[in-house]
ZADO-1210 file (C-alpha; in nm, 4 decimals, padded with zeros to 6 digits):
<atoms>
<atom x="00.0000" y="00.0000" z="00.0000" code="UNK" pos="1"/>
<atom x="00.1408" y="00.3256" z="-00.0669" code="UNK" pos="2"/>
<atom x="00.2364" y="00.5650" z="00.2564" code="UNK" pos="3"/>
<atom x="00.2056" y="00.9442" z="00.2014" code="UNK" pos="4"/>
<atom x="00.4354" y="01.1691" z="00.3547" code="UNK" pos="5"/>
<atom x="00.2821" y="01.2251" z="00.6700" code="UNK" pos="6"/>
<atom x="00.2016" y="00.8591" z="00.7509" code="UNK" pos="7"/>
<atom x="00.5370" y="00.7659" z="00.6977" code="UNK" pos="8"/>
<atom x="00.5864" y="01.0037" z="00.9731" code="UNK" pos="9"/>
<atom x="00.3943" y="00.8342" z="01.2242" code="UNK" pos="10"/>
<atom x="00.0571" y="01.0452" z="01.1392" code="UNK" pos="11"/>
<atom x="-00.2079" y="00.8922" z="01.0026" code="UNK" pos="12"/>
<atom x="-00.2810" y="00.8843" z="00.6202" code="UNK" pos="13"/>
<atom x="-00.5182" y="01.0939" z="00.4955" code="UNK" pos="14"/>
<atom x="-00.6794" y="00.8042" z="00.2462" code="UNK" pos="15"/>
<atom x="-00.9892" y="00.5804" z="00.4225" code="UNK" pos="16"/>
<atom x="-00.7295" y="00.3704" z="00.5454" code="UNK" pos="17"/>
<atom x="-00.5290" y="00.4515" z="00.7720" code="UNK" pos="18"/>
<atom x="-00.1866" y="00.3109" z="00.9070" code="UNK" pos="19"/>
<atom x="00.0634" y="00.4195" z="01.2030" code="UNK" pos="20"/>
<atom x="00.4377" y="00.4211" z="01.2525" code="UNK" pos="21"/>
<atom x="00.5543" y="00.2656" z="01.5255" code="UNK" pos="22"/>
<atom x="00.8512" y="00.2760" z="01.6966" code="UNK" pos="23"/>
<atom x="01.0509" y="00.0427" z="01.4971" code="UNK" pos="24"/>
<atom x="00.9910" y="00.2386" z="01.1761" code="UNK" pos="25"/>
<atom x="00.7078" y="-00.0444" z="01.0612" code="UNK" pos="26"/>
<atom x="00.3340" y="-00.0090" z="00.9624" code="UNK" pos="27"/>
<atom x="00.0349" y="-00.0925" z="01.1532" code="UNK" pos="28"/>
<atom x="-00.3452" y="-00.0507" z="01.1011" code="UNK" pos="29"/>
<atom x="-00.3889" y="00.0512" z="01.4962" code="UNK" pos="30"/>
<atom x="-00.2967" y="00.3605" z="01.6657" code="UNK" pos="31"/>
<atom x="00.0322" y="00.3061" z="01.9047" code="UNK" pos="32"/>
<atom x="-00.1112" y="00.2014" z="02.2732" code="UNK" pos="33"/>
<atom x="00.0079" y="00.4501" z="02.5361" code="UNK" pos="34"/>
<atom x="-00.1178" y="00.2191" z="02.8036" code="UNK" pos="35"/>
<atom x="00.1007" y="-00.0079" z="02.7666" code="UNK" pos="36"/>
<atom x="00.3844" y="00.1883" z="02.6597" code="UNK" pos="37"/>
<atom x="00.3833" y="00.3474" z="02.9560" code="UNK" pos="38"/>
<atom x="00.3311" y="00.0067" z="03.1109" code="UNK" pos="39"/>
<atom x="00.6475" y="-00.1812" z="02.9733" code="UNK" pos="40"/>
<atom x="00.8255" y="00.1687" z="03.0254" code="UNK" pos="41"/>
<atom x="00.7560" y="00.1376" z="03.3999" code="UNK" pos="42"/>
<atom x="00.8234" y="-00.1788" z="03.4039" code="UNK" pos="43"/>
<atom x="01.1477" y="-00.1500" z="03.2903" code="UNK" pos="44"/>
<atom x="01.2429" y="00.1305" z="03.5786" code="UNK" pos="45"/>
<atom x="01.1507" y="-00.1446" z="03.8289" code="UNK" pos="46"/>
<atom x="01.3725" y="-00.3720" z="03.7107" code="UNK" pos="47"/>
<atom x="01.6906" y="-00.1174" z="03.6444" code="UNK" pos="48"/>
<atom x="01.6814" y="-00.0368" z="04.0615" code="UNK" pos="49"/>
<atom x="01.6840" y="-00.4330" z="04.0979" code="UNK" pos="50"/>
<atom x="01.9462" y="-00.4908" z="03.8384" code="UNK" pos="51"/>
<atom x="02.1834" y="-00.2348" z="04.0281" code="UNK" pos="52"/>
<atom x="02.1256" y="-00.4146" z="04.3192" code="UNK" pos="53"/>
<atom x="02.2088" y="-00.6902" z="04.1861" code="UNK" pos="54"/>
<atom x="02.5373" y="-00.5107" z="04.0211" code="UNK" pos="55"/>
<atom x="02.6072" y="-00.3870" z="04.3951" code="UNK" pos="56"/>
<atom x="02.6829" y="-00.7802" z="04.4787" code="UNK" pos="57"/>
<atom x="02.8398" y="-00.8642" z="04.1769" code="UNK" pos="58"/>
<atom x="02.5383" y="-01.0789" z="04.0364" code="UNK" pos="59"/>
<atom x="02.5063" y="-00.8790" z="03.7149" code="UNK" pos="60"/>
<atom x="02.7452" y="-00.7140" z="03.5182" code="UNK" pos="61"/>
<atom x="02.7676" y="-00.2960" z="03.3890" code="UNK" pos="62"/>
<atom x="02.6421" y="-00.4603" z="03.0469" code="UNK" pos="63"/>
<atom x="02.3063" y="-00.6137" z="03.1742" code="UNK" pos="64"/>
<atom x="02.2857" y="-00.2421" z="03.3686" code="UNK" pos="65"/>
<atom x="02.3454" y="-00.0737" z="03.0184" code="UNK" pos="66"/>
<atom x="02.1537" y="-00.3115" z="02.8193" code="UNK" pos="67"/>
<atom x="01.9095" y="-00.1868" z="03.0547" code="UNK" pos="68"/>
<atom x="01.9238" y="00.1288" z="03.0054" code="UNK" pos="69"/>
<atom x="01.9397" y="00.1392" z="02.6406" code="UNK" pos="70"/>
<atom x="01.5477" y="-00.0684" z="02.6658" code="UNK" pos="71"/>
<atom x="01.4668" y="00.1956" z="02.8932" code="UNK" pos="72"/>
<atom x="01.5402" y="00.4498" z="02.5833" code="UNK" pos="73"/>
<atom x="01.3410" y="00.2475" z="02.3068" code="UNK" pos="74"/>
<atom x="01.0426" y="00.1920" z="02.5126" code="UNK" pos="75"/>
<atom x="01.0461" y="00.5802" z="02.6290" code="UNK" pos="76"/>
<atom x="01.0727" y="00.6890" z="02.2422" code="UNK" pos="77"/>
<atom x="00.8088" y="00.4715" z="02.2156" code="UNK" pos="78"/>
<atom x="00.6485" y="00.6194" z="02.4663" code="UNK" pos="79"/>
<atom x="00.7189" y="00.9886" z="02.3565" code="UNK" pos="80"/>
<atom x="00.5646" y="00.8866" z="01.9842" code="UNK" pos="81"/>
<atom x="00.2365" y="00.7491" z="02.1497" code="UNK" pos="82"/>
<atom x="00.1568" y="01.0313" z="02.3000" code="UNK" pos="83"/>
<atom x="00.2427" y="01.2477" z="02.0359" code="UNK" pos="84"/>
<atom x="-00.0039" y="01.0302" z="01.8304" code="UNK" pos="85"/>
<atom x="-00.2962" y="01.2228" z="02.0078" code="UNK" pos="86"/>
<atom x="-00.0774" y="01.5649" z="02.0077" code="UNK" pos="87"/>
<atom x="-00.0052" y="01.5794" z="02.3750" code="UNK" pos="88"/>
<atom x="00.3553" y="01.7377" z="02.4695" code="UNK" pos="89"/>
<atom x="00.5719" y="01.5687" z="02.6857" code="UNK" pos="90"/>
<atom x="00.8566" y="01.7368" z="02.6446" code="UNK" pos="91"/>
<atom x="00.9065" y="01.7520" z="02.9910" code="UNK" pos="92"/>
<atom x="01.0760" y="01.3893" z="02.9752" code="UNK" pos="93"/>
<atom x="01.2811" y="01.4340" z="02.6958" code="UNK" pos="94"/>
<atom x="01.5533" y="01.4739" z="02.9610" code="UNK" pos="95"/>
<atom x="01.5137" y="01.1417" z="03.1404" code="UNK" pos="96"/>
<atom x="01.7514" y="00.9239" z="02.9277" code="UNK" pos="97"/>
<atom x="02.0574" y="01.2012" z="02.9452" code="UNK" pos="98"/>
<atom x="01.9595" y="01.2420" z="03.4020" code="UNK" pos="99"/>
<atom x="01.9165" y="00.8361" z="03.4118" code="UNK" pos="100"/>
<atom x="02.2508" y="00.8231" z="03.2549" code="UNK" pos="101"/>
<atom x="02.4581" y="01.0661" z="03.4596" code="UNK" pos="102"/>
<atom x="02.3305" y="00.9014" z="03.6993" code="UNK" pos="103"/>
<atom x="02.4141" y="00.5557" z="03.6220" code="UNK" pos="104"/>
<atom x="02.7387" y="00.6371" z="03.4832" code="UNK" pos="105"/>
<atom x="02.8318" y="00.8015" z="03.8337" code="UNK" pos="106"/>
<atom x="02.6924" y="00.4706" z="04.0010" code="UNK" pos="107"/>
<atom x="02.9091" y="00.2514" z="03.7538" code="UNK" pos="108"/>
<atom x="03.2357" y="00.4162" z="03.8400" code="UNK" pos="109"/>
<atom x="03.2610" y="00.2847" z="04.1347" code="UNK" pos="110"/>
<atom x="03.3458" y="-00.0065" z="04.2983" code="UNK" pos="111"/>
<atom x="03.0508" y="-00.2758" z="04.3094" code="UNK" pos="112"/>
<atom x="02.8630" y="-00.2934" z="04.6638" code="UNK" pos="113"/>
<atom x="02.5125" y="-00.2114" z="04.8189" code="UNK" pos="114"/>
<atom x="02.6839" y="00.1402" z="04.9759" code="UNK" pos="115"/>
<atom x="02.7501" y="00.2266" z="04.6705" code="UNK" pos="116"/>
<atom x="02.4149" y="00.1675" z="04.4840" code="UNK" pos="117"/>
<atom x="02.1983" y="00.3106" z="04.7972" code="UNK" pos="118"/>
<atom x="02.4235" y="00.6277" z="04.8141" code="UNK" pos="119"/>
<atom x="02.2715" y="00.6721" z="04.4266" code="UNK" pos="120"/>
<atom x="01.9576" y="00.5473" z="04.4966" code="UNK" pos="121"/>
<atom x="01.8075" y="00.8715" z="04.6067" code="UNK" pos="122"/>
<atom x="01.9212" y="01.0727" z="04.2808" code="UNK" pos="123"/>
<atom x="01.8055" y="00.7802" z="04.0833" code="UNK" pos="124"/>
<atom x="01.4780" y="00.7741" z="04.2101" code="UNK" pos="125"/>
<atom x="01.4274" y="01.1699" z="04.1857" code="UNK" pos="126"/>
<atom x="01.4728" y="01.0946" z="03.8085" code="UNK" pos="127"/>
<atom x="01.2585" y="00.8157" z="03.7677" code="UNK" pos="128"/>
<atom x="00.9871" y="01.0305" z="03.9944" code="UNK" pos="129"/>
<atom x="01.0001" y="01.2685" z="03.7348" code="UNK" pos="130"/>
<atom x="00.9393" y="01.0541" z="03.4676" code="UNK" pos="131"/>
<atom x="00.6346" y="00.8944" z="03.6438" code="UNK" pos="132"/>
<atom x="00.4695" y="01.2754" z="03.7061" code="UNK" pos="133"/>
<atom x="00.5612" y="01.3600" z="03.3875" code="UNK" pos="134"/>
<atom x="00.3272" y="01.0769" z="03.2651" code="UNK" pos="135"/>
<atom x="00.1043" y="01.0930" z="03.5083" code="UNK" pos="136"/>
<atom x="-00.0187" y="01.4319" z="03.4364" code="UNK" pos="137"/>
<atom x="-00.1133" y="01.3275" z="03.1012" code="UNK" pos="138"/>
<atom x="-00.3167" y="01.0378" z="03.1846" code="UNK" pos="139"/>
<atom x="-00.6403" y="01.2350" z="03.1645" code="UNK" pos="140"/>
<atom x="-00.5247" y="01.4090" z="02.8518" code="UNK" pos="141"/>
<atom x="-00.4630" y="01.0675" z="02.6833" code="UNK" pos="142"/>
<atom x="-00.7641" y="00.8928" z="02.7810" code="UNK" pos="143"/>
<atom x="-01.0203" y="01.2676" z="02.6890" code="UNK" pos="144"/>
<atom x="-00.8388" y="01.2212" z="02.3340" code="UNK" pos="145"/>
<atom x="-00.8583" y="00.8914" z="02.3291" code="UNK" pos="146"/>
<atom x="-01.2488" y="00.9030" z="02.4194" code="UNK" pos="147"/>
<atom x="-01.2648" y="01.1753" z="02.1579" code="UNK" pos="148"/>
<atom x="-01.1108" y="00.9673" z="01.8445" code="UNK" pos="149"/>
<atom x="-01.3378" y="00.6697" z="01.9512" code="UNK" pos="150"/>
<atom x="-01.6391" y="00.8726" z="01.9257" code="UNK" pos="151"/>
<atom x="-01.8296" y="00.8856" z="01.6268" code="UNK" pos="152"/>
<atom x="-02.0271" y="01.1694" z="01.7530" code="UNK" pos="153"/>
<atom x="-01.7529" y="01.4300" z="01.8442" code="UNK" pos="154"/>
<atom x="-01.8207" y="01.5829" z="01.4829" code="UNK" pos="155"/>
<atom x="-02.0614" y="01.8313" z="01.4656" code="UNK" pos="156"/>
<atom x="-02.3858" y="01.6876" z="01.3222" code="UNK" pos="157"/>
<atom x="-02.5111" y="01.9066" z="00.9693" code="UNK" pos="158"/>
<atom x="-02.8968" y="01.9645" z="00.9366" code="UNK" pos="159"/>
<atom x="-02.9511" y="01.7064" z="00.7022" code="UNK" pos="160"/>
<atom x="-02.8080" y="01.4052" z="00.9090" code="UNK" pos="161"/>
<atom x="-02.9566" y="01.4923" z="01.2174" code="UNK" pos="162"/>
<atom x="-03.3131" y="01.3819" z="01.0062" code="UNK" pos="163"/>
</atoms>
């Protein structure tokens, strides 16, 4: 099928059927799910504070930390183009992957042990808190737009189809 301009950049198409860019560049006939985006994307927080735990007693290595942190980046781009599906800003987060890395890269430099990781812990979470408000305040954006696209009655009804 061929992809105008602006579906090939994640909008939709302006032809009767419409398609969606994801995050991996490919085509699909349903809009991107900011549920669970956001879901996966939380997810994956959770389980970068255990895996520097983990780190801190030498029962994972600074790659499974980075490998971490780079899924932490997809599924927040991900994240970022879902909401910008239904045109809500959150540039506010934009930040997060540059703060989470500081962050981690300060944490890395040292020598492996709990100390270590809990003396980081704080400035890690203040990051990730961010993120989560940052999201949070758009919940009822996302779901009003969402309602909104869903609706086939949101368009103003002309004289002659309200007969």
């Amino acid at each position: 099928m061929y992809q105008s301009a602006s579906s090939r950049s994640g909008e939709s198409s302006p032809t009767n059927s419409t398609t969606y860019q994801n995050h991996d560049g490919y085509y699909s006939a349903a809009p991107p799910n900011v549920t669970n985006a956001v879901h996966s994307l939380l997810t994956s927080t959770k389980k970068l504070q255990q895996v520097l735990k983990l780190w801190s007693i030498e029962q994972a290595s600074e790659t499974d930390v980075s490998d971490l942190y780079v899924q932490i980046g997809h599924e927040l781009n991900h994240t970022i183009s879902a909401f910008a599906h239904y045109q809500i800003d959150v540039s506010e987060i934009h930040t997060i992957p540059a703060e989470l890395r500081d962050v981690l890269e300060h944490c890395l430099s040292e020598e492996p042990s709990p100390e270590v990781v809990e003396s980081f812990m704080p400035e890690l979470r203040q990051v990730l808190y961010k993120l989560l408000k940052g999201l949070q305040s758009r919940r009822d954006v996302w779901k009003a737009a969402v309602r909104q696209q869903n609706n086939p009655y949101t368009q103003p009804l002309s004289p002659r189809s309200s007969r």
